[in-house]
N, C-alpha and C positions, 0 to 999 in steps of 0.2 A: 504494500500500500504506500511506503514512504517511496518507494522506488515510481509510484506513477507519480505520483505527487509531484515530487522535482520535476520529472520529466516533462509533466504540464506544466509547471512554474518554469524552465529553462526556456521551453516554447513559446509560454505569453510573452516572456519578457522578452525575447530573442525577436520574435512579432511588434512587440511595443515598441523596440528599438527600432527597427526599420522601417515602422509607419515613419516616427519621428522624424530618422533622417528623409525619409522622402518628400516630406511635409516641407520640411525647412526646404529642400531642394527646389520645392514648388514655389514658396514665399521669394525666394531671391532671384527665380526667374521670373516673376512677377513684376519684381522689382529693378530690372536690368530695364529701363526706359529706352535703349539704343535695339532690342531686340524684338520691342515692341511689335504689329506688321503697322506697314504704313508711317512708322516715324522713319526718316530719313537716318543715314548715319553720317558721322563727320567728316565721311571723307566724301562723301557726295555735297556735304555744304563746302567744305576744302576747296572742293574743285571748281566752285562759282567764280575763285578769284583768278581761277586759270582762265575761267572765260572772257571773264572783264578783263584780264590782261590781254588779251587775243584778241579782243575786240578796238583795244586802244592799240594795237600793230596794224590795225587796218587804216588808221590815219583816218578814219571819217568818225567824227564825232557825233551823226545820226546813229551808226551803229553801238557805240558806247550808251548812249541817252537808251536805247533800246532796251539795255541792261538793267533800267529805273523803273520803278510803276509811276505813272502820270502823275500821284502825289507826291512821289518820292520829296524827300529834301536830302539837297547835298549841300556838307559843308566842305569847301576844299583846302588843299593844301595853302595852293598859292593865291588866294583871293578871297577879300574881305568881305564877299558877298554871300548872302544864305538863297542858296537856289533852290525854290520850293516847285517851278514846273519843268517842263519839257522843254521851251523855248530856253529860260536861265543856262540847264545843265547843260543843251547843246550849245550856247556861248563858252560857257566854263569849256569844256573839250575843244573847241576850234582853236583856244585860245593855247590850251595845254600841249595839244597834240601837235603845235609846232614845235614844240621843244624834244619830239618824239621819246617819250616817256616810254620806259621799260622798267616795271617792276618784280619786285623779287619781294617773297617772305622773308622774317629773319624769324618772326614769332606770332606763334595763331593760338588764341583758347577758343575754343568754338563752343555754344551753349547749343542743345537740340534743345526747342521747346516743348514742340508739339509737331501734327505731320504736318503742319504748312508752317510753321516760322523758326525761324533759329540767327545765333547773333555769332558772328565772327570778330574777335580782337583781337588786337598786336600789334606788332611793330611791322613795317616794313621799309625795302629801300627803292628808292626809283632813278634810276640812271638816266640825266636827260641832256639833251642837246642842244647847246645855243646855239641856235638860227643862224644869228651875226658871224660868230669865228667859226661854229663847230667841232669849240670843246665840250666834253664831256664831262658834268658834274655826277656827283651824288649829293641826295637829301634823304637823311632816314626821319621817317615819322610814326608817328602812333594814326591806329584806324580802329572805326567801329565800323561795320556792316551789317543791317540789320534788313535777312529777306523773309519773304511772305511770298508761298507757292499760291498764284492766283492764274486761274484758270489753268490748271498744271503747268504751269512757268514757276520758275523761282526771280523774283526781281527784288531788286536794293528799292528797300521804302525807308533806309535813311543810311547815309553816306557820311563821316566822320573824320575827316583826315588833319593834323596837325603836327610841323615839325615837333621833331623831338626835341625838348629843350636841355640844352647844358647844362653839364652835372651842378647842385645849386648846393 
């Protein structure tokens, strides 16, 4: 009798443990937001900024503005003005894209919000060219990007860009 006994007590409990762990196994899949169906991952938001840089090697600043939703606001690097339409940002780009702008990441935290919106921040550097002589600078700055999948597009509804400032 003591012989079943255990033997049913090593089974509950050997039972009770493995519900357990499967349980918790379930709560932290649950809980992984990036594995979600339907949320985007970070490397699908990553790669938006490959576009917009692909888009500004095309030297037409229609195609850039393209990258924006109609409300977007962009703040930019080099200009004191807050572009809140489609006309603004495509000024902003005709202006920029003489200087034919090539950027580069140096640093991305990317937030997934939800499956239509997510914010990309960091640093990055943009190698550009003066017109006049056709030297090459650099400018490193900080960026925010923040898109919204709208009509299955992903487009910049607010653009953030300012030099980095010296060490203070």
């Amino acid at each position: 009798m003591k012989r079943t006994f255990r033997a049913r007590a090593v089974v509950a409990t050997t039972a009770a443990v493995a519900l357990t762990v499967a349980a918790g196994a379930g709560v932290a899949r649950a809980g992984d937001d990036d594995k979600r169906p339907g949320k985007p991952g970070e490397r699908e938001i990553a790669a938006l900024f490959g576009q917009w840089n692909a888009a500004l090697q095309t030297r037409d600043a229609r195609i850039v503005a393209d990258k924006y939703a109609a409300d977007a606001v962009l703040l930019p690097t080099v200009s004191p003005q807050i572009r809140t339409d489609r006309a603004g940002i495509v000024d902003y780009f005709e202006h920029f894209l003489a200087k034919k702008p090539r950027g580069e990441k140096i640093r991305s935290v990317i937030n997934v919000l939800d499956g239509n919106s997510a914010v990309d921040a960091g640093l990055y550097r943009f190698h550009l060219t003066d017109p006049a002589t056709g030297k090459v600078s650099q400018v490193v700055a900080r960026y925010t990007y923040a898109y919204e999948k709208r009509g299955g597009k992903w487009l910049i509804v607010n653009h953030h860009s300012s030099v980095l400032p010296a060490d203070g």
